[in-house]
mmCIF file of the N, C-alpha and C atoms, coordinates in Angstrom:
data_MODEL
# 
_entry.id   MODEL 
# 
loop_
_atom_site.group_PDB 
_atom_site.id 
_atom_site.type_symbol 
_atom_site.label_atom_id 
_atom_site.label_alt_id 
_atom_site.label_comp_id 
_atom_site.label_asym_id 
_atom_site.label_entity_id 
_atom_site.label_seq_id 
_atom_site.pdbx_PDB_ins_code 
_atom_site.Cartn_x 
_atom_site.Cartn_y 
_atom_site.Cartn_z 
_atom_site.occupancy 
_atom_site.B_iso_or_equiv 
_atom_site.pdbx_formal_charge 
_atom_site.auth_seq_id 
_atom_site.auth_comp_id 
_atom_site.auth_asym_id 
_atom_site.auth_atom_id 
_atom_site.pdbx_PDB_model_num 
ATOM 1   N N  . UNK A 1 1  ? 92.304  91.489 88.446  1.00 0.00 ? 1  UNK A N  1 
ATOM 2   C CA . UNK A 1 1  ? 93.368  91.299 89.401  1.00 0.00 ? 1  UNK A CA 1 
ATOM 3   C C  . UNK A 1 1  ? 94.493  90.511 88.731  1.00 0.00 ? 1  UNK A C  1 
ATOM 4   N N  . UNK A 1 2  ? 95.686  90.651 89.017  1.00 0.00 ? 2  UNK A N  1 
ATOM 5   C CA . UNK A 1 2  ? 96.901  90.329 88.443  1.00 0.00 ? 2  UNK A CA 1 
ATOM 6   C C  . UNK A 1 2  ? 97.536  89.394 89.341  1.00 0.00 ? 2  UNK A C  1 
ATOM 7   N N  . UNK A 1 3  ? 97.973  88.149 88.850  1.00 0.00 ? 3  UNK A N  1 
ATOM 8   C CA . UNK A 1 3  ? 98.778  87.353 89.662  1.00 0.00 ? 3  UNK A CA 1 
ATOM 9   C C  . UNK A 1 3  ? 99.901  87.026 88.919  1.00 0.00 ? 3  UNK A C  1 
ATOM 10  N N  . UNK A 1 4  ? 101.049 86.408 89.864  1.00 0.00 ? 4  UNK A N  1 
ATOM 11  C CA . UNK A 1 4  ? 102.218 86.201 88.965  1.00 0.00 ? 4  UNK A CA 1 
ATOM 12  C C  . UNK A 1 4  ? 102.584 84.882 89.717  1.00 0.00 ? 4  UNK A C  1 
ATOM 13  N N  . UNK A 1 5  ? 103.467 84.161 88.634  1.00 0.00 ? 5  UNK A N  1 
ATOM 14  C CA . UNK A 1 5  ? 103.841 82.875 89.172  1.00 0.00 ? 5  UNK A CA 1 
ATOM 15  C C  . UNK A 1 5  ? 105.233 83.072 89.330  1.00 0.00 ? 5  UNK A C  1 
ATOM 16  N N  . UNK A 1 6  ? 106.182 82.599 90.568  1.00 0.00 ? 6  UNK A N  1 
ATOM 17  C CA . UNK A 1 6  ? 107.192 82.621 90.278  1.00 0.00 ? 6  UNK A CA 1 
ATOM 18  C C  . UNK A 1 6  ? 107.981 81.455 90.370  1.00 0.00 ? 6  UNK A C  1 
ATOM 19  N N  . UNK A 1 7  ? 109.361 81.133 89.837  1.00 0.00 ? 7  UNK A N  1 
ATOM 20  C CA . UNK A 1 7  ? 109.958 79.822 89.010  1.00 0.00 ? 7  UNK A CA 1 
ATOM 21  C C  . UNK A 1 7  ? 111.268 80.068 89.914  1.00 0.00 ? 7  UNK A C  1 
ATOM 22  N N  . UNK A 1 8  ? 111.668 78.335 90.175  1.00 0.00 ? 8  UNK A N  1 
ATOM 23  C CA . UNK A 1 8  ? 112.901 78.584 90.994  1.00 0.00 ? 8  UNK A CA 1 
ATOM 24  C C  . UNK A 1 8  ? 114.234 78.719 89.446  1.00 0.00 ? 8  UNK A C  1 
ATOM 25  N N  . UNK A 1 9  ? 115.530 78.000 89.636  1.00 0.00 ? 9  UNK A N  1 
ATOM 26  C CA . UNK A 1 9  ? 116.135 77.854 88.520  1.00 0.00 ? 9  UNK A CA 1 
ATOM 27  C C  . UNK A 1 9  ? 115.784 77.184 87.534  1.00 0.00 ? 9  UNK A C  1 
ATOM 28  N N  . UNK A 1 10 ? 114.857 75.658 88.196  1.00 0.00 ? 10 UNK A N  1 
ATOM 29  C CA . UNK A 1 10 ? 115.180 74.489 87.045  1.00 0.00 ? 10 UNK A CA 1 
ATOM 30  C C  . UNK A 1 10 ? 113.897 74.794 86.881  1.00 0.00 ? 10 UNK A C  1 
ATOM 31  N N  . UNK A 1 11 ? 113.085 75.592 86.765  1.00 0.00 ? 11 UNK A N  1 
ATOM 32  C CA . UNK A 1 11 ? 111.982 75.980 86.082  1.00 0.00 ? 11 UNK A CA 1 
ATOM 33  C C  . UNK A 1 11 ? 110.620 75.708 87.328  1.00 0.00 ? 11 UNK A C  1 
ATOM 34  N N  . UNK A 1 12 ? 110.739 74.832 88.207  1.00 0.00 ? 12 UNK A N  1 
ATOM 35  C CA . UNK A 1 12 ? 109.779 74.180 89.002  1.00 0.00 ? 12 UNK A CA 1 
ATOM 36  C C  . UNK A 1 12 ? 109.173 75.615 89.580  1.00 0.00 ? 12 UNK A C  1 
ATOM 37  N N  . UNK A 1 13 ? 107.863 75.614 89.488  1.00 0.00 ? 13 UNK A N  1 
ATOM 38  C CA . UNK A 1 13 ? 107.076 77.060 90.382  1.00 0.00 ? 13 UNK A CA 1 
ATOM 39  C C  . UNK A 1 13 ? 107.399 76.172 91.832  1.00 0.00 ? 13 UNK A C  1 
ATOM 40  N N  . UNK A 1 14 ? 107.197 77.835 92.318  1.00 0.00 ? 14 UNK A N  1 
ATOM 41  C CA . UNK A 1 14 ? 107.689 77.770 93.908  1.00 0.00 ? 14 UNK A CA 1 
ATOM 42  C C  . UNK A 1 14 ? 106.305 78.941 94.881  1.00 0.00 ? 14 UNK A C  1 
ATOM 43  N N  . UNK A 1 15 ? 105.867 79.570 94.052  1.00 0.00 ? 15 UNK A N  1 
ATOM 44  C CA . UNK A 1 15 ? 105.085 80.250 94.807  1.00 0.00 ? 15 UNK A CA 1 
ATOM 45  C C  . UNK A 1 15 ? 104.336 81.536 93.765  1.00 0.00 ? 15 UNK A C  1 
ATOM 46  N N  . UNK A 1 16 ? 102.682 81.212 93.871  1.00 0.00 ? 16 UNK A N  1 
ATOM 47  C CA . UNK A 1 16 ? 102.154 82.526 93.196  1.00 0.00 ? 16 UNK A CA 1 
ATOM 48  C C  . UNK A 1 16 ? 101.816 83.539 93.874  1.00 0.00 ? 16 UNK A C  1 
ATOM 49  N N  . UNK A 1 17 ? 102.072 85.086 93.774  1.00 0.00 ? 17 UNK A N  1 
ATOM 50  C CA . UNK A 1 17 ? 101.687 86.319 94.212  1.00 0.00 ? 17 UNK A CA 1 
ATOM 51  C C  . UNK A 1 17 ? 100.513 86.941 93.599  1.00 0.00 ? 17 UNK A C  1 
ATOM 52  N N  . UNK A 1 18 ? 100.202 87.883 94.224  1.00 0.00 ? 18 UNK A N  1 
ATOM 53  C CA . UNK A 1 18 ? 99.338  88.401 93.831  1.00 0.00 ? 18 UNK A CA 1 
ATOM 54  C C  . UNK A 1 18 ? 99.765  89.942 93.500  1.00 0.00 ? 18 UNK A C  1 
ATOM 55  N N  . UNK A 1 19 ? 100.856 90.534 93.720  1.00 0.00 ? 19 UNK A N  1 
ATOM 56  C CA . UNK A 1 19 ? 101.543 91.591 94.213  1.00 0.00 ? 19 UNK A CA 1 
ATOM 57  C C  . UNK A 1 19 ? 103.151 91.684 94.158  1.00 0.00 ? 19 UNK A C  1 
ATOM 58  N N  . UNK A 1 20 ? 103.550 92.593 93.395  1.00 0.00 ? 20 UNK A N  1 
ATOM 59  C CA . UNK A 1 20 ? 105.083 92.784 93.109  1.00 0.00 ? 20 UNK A CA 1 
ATOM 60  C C  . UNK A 1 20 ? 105.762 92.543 95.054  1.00 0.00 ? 20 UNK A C  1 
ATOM 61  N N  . UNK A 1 21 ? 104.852 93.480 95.709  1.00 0.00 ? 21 UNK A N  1 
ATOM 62  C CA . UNK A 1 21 ? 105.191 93.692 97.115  1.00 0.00 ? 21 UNK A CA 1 
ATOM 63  C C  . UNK A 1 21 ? 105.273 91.864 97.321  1.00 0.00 ? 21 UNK A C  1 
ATOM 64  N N  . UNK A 1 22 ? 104.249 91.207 96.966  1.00 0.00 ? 22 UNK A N  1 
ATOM 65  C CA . UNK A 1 22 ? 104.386 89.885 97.697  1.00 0.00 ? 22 UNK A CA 1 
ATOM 66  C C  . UNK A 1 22 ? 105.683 89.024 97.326  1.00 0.00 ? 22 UNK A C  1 
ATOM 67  N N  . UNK A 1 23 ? 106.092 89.464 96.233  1.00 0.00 ? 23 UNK A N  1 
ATOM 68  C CA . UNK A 1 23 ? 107.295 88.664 95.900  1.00 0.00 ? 23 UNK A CA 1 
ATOM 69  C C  . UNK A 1 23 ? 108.914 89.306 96.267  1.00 0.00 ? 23 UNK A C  1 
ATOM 70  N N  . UNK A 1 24 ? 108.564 90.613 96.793  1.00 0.00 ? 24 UNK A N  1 
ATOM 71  C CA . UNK A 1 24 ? 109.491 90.885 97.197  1.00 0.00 ? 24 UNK A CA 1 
ATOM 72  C C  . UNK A 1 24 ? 110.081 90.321 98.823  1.00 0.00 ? 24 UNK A C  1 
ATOM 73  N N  . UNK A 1 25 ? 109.014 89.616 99.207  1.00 0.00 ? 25 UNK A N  1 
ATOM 74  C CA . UNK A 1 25 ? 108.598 89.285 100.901 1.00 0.00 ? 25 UNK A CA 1 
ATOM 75  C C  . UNK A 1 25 ? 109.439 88.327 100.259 1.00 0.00 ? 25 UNK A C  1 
ATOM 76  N N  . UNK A 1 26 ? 109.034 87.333 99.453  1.00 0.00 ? 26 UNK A N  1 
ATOM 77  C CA . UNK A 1 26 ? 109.695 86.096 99.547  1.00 0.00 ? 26 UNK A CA 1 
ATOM 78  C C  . UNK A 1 26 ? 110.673 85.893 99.488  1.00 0.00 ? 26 UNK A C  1 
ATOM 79  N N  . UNK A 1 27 ? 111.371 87.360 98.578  1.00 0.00 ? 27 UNK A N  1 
ATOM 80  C CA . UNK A 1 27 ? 113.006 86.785 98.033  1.00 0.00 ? 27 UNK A CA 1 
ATOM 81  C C  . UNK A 1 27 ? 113.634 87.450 99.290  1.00 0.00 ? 27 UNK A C  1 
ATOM 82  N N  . UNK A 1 28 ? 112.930 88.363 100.497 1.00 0.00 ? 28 UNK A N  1 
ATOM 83  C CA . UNK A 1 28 ? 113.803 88.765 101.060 1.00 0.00 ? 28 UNK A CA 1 
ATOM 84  C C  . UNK A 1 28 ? 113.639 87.186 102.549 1.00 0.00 ? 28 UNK A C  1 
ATOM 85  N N  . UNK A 1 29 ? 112.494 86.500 102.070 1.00 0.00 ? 29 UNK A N  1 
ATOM 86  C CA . UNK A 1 29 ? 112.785 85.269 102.948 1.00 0.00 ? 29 UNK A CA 1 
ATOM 87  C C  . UNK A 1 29 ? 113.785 84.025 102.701 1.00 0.00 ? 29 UNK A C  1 
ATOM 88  N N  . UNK A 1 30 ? 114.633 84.329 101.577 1.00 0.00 ? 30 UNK A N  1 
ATOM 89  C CA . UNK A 1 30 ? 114.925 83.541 100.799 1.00 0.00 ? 30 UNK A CA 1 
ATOM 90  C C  . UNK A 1 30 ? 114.856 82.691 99.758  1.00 0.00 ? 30 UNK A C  1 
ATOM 91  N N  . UNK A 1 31 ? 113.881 82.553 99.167  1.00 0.00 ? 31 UNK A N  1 
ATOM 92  C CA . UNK A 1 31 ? 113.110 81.542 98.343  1.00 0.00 ? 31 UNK A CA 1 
ATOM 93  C C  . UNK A 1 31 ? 113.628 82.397 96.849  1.00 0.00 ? 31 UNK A C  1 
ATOM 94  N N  . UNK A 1 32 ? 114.419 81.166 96.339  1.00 0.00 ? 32 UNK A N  1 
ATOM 95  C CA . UNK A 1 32 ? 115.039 81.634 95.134  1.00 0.00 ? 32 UNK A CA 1 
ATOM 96  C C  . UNK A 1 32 ? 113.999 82.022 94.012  1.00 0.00 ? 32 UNK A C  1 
ATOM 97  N N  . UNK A 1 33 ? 113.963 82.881 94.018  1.00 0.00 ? 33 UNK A N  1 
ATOM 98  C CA . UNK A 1 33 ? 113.005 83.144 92.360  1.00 0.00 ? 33 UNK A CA 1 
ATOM 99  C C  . UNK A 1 33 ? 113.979 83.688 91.706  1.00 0.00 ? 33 UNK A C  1 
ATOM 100 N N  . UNK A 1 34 ? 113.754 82.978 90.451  1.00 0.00 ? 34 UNK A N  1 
ATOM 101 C CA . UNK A 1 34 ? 114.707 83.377 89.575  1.00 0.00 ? 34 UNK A CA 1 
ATOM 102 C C  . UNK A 1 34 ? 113.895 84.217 88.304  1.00 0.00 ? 34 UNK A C  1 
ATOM 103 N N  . UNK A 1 35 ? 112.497 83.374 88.221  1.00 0.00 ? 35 UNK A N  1 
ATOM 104 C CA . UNK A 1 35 ? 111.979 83.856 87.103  1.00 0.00 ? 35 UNK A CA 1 
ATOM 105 C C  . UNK A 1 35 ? 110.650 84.398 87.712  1.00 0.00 ? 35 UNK A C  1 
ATOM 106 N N  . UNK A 1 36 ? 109.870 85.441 87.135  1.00 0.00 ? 36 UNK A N  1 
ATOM 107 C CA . UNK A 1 36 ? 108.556 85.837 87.297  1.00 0.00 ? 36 UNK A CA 1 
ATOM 108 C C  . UNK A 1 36 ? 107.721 85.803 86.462  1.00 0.00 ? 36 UNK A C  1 
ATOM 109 N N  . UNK A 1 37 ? 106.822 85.156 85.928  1.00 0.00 ? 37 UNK A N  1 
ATOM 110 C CA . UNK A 1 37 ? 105.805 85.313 84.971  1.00 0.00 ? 37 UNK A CA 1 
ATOM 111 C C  . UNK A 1 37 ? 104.260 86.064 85.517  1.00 0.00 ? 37 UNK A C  1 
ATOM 112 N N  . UNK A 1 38 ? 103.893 86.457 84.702  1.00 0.00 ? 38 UNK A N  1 
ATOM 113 C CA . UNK A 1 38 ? 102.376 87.075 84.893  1.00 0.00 ? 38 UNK A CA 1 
ATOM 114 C C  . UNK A 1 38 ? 101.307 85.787 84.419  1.00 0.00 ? 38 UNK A C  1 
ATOM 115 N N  . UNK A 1 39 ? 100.868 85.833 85.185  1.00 0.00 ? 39 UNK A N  1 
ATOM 116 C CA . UNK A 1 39 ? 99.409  84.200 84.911  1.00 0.00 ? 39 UNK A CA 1 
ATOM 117 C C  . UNK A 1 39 ? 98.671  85.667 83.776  1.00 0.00 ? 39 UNK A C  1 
ATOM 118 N N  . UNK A 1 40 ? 98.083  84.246 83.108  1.00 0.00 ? 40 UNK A N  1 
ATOM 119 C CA . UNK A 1 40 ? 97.129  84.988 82.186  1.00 0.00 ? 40 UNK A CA 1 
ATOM 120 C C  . UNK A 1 40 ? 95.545  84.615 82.762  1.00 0.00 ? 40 UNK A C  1 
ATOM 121 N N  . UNK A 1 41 ? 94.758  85.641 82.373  1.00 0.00 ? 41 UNK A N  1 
ATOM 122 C CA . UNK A 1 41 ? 93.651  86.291 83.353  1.00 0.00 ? 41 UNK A CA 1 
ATOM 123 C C  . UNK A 1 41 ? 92.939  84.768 83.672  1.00 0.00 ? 41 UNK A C  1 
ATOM 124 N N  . UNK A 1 42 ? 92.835  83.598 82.246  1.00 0.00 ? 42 UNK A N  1 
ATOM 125 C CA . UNK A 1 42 ? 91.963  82.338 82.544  1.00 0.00 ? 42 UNK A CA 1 
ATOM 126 C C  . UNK A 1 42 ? 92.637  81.834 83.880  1.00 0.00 ? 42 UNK A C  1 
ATOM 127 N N  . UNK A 1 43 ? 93.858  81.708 83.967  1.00 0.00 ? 43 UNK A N  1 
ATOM 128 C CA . UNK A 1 43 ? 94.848  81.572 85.121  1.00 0.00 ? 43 UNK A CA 1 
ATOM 129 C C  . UNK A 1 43 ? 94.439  81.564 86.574  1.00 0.00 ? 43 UNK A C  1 
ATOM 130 N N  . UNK A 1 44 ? 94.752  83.102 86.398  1.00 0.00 ? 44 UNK A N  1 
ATOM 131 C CA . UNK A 1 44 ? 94.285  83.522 87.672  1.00 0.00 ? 44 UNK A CA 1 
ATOM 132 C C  . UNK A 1 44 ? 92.680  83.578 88.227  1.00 0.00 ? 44 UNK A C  1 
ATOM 133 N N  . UNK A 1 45 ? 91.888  83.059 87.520  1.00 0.00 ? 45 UNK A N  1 
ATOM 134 C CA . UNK A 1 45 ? 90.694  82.666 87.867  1.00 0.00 ? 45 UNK A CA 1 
ATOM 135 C C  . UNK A 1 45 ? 90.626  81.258 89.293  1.00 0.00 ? 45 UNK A C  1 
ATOM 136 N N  . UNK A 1 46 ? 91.823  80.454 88.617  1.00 0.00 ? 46 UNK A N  1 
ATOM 137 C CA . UNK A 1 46 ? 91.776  79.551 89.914  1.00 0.00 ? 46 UNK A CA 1 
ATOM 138 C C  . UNK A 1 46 ? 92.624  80.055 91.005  1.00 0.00 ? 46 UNK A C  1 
ATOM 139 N N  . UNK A 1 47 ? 93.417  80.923 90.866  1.00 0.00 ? 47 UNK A N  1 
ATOM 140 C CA . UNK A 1 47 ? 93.585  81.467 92.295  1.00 0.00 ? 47 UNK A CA 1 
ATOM 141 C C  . UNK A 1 47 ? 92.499  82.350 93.331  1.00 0.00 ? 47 UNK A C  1 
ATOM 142 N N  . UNK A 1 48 ? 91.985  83.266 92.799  1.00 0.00 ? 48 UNK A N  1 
ATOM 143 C CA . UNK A 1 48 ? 90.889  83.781 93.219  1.00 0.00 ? 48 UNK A CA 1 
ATOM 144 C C  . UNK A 1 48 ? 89.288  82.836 93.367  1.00 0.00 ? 48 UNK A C  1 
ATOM 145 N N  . UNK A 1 49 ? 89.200  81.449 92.695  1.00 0.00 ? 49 UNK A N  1 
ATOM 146 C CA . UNK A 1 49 ? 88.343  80.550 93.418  1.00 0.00 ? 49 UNK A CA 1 
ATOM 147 C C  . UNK A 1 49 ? 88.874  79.701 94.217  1.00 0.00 ? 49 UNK A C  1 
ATOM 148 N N  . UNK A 1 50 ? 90.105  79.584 94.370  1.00 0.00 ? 50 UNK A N  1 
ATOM 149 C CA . UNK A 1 50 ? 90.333  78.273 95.245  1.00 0.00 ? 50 UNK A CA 1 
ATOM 150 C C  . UNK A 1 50 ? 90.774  79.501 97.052  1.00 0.00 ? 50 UNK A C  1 
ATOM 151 N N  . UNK A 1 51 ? 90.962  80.822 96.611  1.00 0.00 ? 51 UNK A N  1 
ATOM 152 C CA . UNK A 1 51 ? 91.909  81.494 97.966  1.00 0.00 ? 51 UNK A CA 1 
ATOM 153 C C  . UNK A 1 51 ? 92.950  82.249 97.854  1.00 0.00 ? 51 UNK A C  1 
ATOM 154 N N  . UNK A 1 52 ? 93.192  82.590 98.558  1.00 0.00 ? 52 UNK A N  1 
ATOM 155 C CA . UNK A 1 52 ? 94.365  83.496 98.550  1.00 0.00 ? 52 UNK A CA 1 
ATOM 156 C C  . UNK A 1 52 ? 95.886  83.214 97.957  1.00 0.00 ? 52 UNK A C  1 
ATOM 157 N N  . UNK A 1 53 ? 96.314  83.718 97.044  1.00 0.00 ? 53 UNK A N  1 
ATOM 158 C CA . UNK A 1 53 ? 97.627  83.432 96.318  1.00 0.00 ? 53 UNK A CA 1 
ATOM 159 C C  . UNK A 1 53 ? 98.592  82.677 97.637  1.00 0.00 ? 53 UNK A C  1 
ATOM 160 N N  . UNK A 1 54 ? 99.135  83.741 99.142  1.00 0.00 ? 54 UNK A N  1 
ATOM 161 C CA . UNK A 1 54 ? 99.364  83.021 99.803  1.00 0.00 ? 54 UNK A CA 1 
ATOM 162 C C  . UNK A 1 54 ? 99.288  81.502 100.138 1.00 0.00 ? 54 UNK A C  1 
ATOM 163 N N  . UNK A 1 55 ? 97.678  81.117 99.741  1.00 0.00 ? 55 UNK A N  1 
ATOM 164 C CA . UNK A 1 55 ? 97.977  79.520 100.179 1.00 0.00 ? 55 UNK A CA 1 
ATOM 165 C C  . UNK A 1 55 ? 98.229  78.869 99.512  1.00 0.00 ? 55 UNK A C  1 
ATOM 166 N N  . UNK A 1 56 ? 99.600  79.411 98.360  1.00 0.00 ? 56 UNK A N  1 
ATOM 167 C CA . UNK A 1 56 ? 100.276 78.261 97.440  1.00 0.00 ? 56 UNK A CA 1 
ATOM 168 C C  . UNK A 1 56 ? 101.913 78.696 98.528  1.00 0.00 ? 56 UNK A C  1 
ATOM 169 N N  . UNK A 1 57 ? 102.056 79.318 99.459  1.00 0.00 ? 57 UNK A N  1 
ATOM 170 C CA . UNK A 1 57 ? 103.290 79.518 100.006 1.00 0.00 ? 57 UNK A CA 1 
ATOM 171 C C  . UNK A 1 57 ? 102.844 78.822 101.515 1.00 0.00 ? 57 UNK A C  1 
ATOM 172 N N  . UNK A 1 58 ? 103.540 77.733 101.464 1.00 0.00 ? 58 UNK A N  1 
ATOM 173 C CA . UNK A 1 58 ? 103.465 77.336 102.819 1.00 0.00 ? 58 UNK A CA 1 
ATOM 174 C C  . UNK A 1 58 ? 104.363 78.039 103.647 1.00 0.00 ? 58 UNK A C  1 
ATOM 175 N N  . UNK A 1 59 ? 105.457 78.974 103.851 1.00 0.00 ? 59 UNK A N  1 
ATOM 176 C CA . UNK A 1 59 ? 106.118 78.949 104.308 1.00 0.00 ? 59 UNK A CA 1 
ATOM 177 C C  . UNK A 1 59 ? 106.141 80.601 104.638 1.00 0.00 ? 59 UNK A C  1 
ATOM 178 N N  . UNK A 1 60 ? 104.956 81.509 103.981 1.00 0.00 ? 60 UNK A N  1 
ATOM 179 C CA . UNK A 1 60 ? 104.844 82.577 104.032 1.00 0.00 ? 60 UNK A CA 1 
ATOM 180 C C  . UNK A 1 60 ? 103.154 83.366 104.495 1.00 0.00 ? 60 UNK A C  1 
# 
């Protein structure tokens, strides 16, 4: 499974997806992403044990 992190301007993450679709939700909620990175697979291991990518978006 593929997750991506995404970065506001000054570099600070703002929210990880799990899904191109999920990041498109956000920017159409507003939430500046400027940058997208792909987590690498050790990465995304703690998203898939801690929950759903969602519960790094409070606001989504």
């Amino acid at each position: 499974m593929t997750y991506y992190c995404c970065f506001d301007q000054k570099g600070n993450i703002i929210a990880r997806c799990q899904t191109k679709e999920d990041i498109n939700v956000l920017k159409k909620m507003g939430r500046p992403i400027m940058e997208i990175k792909e987590m690498k697979k050790e990465e995304s291991v703690v998203c898939s044990l801690t929950g759903s990518p969602s519960d790094y978006n409070e606001d989504y």
